[in-house]
N, C-alpha and C positions, 0 to 999 in steps of 0.2 A: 387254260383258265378254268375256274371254275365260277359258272354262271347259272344265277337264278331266275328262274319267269316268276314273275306274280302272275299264277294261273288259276287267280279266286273265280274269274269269271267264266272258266272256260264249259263249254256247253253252249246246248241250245237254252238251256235256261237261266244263264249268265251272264245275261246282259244285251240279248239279240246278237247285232255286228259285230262287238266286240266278243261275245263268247266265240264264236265260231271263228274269228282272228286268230283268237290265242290258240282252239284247239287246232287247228291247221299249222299256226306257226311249229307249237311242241312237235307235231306229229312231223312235219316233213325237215327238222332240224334232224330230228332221229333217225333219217332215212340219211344224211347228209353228212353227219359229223361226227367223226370217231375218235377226235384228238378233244375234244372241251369235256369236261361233267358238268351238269347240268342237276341243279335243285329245283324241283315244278315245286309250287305252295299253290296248294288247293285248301278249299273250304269242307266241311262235310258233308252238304249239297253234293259235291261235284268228285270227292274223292277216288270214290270206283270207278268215274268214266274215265279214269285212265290208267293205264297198267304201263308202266316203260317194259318199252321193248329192245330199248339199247343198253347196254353195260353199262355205258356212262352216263343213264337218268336215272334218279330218284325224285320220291316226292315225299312233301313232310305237309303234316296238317298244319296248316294257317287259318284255324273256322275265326276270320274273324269280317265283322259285313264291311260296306263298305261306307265313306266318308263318317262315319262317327268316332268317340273318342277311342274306343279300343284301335280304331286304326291308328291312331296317331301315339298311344301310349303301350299299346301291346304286342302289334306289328314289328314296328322295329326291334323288339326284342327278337323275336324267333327269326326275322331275315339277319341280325348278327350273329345268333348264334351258327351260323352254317359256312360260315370264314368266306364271303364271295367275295371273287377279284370284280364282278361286274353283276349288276340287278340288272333286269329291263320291266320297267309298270308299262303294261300295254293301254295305260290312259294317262292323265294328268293327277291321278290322287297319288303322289310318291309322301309318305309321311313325312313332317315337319320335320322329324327327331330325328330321321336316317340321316347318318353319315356318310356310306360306302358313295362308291362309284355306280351312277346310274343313269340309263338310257331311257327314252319313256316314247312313246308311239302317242301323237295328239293326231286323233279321227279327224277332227273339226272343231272349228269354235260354236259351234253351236247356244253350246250353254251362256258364254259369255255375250253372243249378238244378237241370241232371242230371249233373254232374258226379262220376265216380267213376272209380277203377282196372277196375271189370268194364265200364264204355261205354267203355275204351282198348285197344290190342293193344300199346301201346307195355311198354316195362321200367318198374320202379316210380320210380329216379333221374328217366328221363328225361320220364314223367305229371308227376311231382310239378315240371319244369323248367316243361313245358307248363303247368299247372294256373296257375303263379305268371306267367306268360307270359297267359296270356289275361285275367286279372285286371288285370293293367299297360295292357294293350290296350282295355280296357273303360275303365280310368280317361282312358285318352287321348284317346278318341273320344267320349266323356260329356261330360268338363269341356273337352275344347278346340273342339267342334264350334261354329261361331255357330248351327246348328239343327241336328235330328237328326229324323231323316224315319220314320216306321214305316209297317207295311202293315194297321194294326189299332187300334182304340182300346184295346185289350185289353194292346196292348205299350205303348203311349203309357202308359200308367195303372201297367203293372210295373215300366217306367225311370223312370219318376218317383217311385215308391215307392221303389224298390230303390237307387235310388241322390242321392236328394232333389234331384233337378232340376226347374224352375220348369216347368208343364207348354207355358206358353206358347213355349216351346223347342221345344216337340217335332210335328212336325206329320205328320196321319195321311194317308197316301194309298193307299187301297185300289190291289190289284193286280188282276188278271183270268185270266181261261183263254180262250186263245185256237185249242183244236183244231177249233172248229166255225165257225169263220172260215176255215181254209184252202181254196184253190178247189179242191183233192182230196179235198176231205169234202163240199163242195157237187156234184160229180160224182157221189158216189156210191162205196160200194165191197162187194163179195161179203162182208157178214160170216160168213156160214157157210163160207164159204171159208178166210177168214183163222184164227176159232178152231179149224178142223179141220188149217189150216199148223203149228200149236200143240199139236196133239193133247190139244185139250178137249172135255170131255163135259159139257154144259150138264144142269141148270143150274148156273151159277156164280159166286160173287163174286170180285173182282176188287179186287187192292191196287196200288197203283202209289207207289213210291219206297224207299229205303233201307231197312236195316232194324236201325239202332241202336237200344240196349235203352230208348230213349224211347218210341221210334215204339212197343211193346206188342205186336208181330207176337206174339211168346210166347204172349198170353192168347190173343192171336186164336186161334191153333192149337188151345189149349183151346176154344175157344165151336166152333170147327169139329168139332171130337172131338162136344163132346153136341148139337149139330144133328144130326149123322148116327146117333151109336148110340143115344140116349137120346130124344131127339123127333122120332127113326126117317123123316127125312130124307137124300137120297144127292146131295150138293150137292159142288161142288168150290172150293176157294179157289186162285185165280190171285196168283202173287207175281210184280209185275214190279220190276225195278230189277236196276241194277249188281250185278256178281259181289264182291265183296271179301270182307274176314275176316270182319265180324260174316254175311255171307250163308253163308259156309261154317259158321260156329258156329250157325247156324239151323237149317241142313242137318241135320247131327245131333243136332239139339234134336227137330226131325224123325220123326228115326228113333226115338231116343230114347222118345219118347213114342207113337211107334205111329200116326202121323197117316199117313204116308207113303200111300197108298193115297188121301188127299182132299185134298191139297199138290202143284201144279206149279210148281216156280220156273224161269222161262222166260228168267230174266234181260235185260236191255235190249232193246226193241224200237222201231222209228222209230216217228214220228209216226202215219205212216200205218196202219200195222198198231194201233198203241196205240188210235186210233179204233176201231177195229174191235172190238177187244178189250173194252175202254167199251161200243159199243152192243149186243154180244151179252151183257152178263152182263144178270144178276139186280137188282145192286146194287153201287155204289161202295163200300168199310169202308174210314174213317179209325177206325183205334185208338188214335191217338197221344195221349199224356199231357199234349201241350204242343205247341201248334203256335202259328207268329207270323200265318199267314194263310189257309192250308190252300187251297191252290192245286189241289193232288188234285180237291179236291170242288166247286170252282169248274168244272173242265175237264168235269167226269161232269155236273152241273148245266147247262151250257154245251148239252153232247148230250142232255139228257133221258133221263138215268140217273138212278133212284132213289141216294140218299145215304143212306149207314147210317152213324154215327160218335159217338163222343165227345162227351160234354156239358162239357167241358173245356177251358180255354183261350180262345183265340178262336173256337173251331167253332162255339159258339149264333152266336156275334156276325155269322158270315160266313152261314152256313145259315137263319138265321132257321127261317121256319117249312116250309123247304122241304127238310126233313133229317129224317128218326129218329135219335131218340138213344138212347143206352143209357153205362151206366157204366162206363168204361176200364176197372177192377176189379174187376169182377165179369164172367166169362167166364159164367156163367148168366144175366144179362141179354144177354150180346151176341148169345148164341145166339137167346134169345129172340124178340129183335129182328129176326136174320134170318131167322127161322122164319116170323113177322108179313109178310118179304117174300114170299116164296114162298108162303102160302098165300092170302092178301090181296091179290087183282090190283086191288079198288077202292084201297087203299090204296098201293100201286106203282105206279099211276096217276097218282093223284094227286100223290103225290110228283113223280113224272114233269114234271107240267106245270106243278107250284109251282118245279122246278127251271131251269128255262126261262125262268120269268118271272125268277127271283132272278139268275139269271146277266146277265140285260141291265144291271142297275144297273153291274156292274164293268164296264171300261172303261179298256185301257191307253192310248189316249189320251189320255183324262180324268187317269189318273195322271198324265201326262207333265207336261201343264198344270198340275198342282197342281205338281210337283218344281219346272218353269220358274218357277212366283208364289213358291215357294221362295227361289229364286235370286236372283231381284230383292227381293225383302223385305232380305236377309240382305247382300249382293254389293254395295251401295249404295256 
């Protein structure tokens, strides 16, 4: 066959979860597959981060962004020009106009269940354009897909529900966290070095990714307020991710509320430092209300970081039993929970080492090969 990735997003600066999907996907299909050719469509952001290293990848410029009209009017130009027996959109934007044969990977519904004017920066005309726009986009990549790939039984079971799709459609392929694989984390690196680069005062937890009004950072800032004043702990919450609007609108949610003194948003940091930052906390917090795979908690799992997080969504499903949970909605159980970390070293412990074992299951890899029996299933 010959099969194309839409690999606009791949990178760390491609979309968070989903760039580091795709670049893990291309990467470990090419360690794997010697009989398919394969056309990667990159952006001019992302072009040089990848070189095919197997005879049978190429890559062809695709600079086109993403949900606006050149996707739907210029896109499919250049994916037909390349004769593919199968595409895969590692999201749900497949353009309207495509005709070929196409697979697409849905993260989550997110967009569609937290959908409102205060998770937007946009104007109300042009939410309400989007809104009707990503609805169109879901219907396209639901009913036109010959499969649709998720990272979760948890989303498998919501697409199917939500949009009455036959489940045998839909196939799960766990993803993984790959920071305690790189051979800079096998060397070794000064973590008191790195959180004092940071100007952190341990102890502290640590959040890593955006911070749309899903994600709950909000409550978080509450449960950090009554850990410190009320259950008379002096802990710090670390915020890492991108700069953008809802992080400004945090900023002063912030202030707002008087947190400011147990809040550092440090904004994006490489790999390397992020390890760092992982191995010197306390604990991992996922807050989020809805997650498609929680990649976060895979990576801090991965290192043998205790996991604090959400009983919601797919988090039991990915944590098992190797996570504290506590309830997104209630800012007095979160506290709670990281109160149990910090005074409980048997129990931080063992999270520790139950985190370690759960991280060896995932395996991107192993994903690769599941998307490849994909292909061939469907691509016949």
């Amino acid at each position: 066959m010959r099969i194309g990735i839409d690999a606009r997003s791949l990178g760390p600066g491609g979309g968070t979860g989903i760039g580091r999907y795709v670049q893990e996907l291309v990467k470990n299909l090419e360690k794997i597959d010697k009989k398919n050719d394969y056309v990667v469509f990159l952006r001019k952001e992302n072009f040089n981060l990848y070189t095919p290293r197997n005879k049978n990848f190429s890559k062809v410029l695709a600079d086109v962004y993403w949900y606006g009209i050149s996707e739907q009017l210029v896109l499919p130009r250049i994916l037909a020009s390349q004769n593919l027996d199968l595409l895969h959109v590692p999201s749900f934007n497949v353009p309207l106009l495509y005709s070929g044969k196409f697979v697409v990977t849905i993260h989550d519904l997110t967009l569609l269940r937290f959908m409102s004017k205060e998770a937007s920066t946009l104007p109300l005309p042009l939410y309400l354009l989007k809104r009707l726009g990503l609805r169109i986009s879901f219907w396209k990549a639901t009913s036109g897909a010959l499969a649709i790939v998720t990272p979760s039984k948890f989303v498998k079971d919501d697409l199917s529900k939500s949009f009455d799709l036959d489940p045998r459609k839909i196939f799960v392929t766990y993803e993984a966290g790959n920071l305690a694989d790189k051979e800079w984390d096998k060397l070794g690196r000064n973590v008191g070095n790195v959180v004092a680069k940071y100007k952190i005062t341990p102890p502290y937890f640590v959040y890593v990714g955006n911070v749309y009004p899903y994600k709950n950072v909000s409550r978080l800032l509450d449960a950090i307020k009554i850990l410190n004043e009320d259950l008379s702990f002096n802990a710090q919450l670390v915020l890492v991710g991108k700069h953008d609007a809802f992080a400004e609108r945090l900023r002063r949610e912030i202030v707002r509320k008087d947190v400011l003194k147990y809040i550092l948003m440090i904004g994006y940091v490489p790999d390397t430092d992020l390890t760092s930052l992982y191995r010197g906390s306390a604990a991992y917090v996922q807050p989020s209300l809805s997650e498609g795979f929680g990649l976060g908690s895979v990576e801090a799992m991965s290192l043998g970081v205790p996991v604090v997080q959400s009983n919601t969504s797919c988090l039991p499903e990915i944590g098992g039993g190797a996570a504290l949970y506590f309830d997104p909605l209630d800012a007095q159980d979160m506290a709670e929970k990281l109160a149990e970390i910090l005074r409980n070293k048997e129990l931080s412990g063992r999270l520790s080492r139950n985190g370690l074992k759960r991280a060896k299951i995932f395996s991107w890899e192993k994903m690769a090969k599941e998307t490849l029996e994909v292909y061939r299933r469907v691509g016949k």
